[in-house]
The first five atom37 places (N, CA, C, CB, O) and aatype in JSON, in Angstrom:
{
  "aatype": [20, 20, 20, 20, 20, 20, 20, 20, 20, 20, 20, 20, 20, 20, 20, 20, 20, 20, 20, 20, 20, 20, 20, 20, 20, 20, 20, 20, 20, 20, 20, 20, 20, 20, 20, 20, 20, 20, 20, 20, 20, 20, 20, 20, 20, 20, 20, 20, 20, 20, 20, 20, 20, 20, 20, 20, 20, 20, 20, 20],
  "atom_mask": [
    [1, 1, 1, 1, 1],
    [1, 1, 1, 1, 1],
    [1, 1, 1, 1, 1],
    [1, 1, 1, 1, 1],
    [1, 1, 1, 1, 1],
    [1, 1, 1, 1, 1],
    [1, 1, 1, 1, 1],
    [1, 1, 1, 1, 1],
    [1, 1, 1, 1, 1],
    [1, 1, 1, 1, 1],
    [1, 1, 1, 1, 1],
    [1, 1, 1, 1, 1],
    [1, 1, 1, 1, 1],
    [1, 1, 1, 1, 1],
    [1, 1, 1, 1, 1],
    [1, 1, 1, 1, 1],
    [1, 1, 1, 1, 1],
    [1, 1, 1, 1, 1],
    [1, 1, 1, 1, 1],
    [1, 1, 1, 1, 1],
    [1, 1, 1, 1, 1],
    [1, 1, 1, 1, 1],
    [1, 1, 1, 1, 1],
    [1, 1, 1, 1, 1],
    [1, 1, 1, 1, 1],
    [1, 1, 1, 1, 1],
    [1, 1, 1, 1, 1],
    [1, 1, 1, 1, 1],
    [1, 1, 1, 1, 1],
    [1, 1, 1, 1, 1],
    [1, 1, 1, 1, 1],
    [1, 1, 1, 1, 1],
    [1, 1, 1, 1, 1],
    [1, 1, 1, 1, 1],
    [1, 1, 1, 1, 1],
    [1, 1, 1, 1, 1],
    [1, 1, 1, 1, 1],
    [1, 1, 1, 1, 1],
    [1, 1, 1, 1, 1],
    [1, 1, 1, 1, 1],
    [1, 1, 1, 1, 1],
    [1, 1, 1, 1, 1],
    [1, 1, 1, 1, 1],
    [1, 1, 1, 1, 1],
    [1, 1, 1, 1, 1],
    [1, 1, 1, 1, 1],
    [1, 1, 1, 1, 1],
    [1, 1, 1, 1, 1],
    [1, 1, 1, 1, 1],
    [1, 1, 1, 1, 1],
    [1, 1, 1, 1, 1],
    [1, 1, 1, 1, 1],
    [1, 1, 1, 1, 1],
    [1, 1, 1, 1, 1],
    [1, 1, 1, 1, 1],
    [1, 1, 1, 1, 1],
    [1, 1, 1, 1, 1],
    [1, 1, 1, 1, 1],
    [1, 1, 1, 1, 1],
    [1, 1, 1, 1, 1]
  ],
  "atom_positions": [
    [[0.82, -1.19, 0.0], [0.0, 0.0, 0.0], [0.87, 1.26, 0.0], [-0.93, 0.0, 1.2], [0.51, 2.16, -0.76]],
    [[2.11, 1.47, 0.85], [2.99, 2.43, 0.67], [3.42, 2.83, -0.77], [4.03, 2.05, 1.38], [3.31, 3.98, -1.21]],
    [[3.98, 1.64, -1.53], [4.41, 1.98, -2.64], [2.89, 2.47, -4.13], [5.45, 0.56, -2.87], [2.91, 2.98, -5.25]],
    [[2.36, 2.18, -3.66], [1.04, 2.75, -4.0], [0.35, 4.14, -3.82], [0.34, 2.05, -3.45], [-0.62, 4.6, -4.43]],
    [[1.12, 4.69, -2.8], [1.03, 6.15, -2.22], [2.44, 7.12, -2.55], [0.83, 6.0, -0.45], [2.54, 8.35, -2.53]],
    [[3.39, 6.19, -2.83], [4.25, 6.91, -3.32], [4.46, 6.94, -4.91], [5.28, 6.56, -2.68], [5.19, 7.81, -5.39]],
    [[3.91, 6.13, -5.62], [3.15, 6.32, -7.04], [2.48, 7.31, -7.16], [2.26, 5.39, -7.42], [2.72, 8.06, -8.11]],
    [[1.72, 7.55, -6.49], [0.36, 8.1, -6.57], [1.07, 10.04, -6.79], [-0.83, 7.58, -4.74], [0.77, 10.83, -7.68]],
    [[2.27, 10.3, -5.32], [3.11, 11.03, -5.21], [4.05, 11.44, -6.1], [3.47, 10.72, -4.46], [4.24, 12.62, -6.35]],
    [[4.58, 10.64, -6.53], [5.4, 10.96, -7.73], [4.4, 11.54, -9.07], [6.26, 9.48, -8.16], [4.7, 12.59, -9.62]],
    [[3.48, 10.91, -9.41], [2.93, 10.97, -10.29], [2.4, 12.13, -10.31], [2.3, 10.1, -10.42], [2.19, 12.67, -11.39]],
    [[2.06, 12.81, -8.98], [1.7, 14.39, -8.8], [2.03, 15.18, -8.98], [1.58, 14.85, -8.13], [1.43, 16.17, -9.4]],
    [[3.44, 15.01, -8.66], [5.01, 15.53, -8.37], [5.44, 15.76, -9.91], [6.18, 14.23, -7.45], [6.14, 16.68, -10.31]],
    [[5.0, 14.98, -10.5], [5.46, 15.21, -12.07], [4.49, 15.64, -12.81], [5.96, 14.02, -12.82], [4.94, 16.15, -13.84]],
    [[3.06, 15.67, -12.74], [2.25, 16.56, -13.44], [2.37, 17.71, -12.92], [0.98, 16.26, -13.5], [2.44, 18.36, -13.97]],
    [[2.46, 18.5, -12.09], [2.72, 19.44, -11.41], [4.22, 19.95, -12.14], [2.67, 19.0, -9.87], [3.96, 21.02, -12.68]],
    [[5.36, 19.67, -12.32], [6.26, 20.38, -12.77], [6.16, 20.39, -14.53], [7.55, 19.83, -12.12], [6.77, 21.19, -15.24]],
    [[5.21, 19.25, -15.05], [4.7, 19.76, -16.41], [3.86, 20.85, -16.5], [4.03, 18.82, -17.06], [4.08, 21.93, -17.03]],
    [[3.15, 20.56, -16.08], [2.71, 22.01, -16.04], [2.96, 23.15, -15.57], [1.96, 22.09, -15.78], [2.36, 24.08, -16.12]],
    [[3.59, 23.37, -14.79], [4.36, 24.47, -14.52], [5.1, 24.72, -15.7], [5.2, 24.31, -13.35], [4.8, 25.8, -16.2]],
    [[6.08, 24.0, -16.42], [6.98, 24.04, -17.69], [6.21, 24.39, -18.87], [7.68, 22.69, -17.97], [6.75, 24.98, -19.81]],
    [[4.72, 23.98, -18.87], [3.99, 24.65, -20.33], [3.5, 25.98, -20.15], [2.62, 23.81, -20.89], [3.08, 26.63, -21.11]],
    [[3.53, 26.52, -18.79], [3.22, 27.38, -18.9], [4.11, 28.86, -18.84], [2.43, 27.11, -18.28], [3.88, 30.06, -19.01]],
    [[5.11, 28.1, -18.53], [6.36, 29.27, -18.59], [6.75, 28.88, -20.41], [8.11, 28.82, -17.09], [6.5, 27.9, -21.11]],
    [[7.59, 30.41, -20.73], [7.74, 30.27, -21.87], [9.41, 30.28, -22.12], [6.9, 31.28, -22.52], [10.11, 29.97, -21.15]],
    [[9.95, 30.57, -23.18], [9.11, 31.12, -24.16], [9.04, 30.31, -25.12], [9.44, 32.3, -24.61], [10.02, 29.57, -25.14]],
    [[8.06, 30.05, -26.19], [7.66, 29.04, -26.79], [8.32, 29.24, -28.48], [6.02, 28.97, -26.57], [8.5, 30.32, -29.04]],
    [[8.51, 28.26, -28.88], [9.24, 28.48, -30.3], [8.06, 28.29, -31.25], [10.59, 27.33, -30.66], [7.55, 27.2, -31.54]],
    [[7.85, 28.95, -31.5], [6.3, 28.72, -33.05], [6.89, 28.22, -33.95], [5.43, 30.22, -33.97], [6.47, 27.14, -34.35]],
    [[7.8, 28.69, -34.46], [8.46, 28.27, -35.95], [8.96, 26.64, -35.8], [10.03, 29.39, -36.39], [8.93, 25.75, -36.65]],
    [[9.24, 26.62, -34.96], [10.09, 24.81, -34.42], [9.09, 23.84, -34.47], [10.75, 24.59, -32.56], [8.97, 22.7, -34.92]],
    [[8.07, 25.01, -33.57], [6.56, 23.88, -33.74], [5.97, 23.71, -34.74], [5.37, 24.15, -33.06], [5.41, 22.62, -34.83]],
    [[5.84, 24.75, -36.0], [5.47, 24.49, -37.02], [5.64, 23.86, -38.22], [5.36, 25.04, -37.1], [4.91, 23.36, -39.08]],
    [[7.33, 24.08, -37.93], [8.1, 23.21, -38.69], [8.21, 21.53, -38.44], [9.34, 23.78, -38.56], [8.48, 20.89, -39.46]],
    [[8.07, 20.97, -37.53], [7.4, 19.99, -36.99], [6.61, 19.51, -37.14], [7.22, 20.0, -36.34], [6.8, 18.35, -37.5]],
    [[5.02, 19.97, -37.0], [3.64, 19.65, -37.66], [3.92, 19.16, -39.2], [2.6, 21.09, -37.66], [3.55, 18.13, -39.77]],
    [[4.63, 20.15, -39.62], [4.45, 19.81, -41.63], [5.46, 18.7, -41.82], [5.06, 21.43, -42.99], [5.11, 17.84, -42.63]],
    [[6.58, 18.53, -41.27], [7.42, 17.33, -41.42], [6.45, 16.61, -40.59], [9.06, 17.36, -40.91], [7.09, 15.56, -40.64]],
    [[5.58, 16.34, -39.97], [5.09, 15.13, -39.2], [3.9, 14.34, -40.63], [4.08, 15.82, -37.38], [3.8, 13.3, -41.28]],
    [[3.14, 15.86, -40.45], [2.09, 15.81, -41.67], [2.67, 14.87, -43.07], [1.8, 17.56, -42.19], [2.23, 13.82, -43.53]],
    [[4.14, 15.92, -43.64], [4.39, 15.71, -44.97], [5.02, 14.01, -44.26], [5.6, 17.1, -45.93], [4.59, 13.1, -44.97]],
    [[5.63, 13.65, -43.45], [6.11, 12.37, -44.02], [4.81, 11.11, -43.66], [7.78, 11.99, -43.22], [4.87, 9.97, -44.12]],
    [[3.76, 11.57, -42.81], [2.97, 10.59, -42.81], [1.68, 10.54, -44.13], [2.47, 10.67, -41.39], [0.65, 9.89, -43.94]],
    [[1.85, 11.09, -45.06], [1.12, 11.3, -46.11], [0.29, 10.05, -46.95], [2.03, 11.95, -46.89], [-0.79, 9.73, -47.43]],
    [[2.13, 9.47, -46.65], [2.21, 8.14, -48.0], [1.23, 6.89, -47.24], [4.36, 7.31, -48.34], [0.63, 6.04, -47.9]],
    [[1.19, 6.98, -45.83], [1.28, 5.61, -44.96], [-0.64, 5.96, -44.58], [2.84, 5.64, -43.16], [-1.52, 5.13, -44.42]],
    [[-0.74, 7.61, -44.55], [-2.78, 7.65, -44.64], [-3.42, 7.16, -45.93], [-3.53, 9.43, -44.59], [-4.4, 6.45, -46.12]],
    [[-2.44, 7.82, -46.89], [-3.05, 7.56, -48.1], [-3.52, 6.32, -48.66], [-2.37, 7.95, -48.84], [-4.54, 6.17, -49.32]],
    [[-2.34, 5.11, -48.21], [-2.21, 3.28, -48.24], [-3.09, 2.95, -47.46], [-0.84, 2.47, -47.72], [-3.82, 1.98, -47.65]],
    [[-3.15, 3.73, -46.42], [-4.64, 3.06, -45.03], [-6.59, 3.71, -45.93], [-4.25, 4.67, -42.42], [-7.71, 3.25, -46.16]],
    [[-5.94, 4.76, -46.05], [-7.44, 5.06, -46.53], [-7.73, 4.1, -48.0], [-7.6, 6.96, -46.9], [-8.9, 3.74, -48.18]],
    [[-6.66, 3.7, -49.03], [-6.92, 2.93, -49.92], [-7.5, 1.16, -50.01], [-5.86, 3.17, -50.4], [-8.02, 0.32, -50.73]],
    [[-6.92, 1.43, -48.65], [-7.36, -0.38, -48.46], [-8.61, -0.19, -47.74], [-6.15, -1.56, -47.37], [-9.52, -0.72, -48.37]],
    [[-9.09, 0.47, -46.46], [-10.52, 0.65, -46.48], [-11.39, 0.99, -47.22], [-10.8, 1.17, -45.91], [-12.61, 0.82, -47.2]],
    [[-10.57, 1.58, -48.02], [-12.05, 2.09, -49.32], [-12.63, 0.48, -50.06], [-11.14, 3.46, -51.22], [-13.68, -0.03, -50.45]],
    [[-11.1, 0.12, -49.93], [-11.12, -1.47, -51.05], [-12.2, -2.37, -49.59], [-8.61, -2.61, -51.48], [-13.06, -3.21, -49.86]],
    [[-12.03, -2.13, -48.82], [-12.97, -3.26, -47.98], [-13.71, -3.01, -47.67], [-12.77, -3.85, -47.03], [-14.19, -3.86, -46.93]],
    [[-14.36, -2.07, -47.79], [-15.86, -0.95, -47.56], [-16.41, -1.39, -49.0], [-15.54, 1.26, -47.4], [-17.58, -1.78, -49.08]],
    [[-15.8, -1.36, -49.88], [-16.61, -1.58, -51.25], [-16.98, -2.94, -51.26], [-15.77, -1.25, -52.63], [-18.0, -3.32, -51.84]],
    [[-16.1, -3.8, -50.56], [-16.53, -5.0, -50.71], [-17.5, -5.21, -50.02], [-15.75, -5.83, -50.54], [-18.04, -6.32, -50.04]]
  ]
}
């Protein structure tokens, strides 16, 4: 049960200094944005193959 309370503690202990950290800044926009479109542009190929094979098993 202790180590169950000190889970519980830690786990507090560390949402608590995340959030503290998102809310201090200062925040890079451009890093983040640049990010999104490399996330976007390289997962393109791998939606496009998923949406093609459901279309193919939906039709069926």
């Amino acid at each position: 049960m202790t180590a169950f309370f000190y889970e519980i503690g830690g786990l507090t202990s560390f949402s608590k200094d995340f959030f503290k950290q998102l809310a201090k800044g200062p925040f890079e926009f451009k890093e983040l944005l640049r990010q999104c479109y490399n996330t976007g542009n390289r997962s393109l190929f791998l939606v496009g193959v998923t949406g093609f094979i459901l279309g193919l098993v939906f039709t069926l």
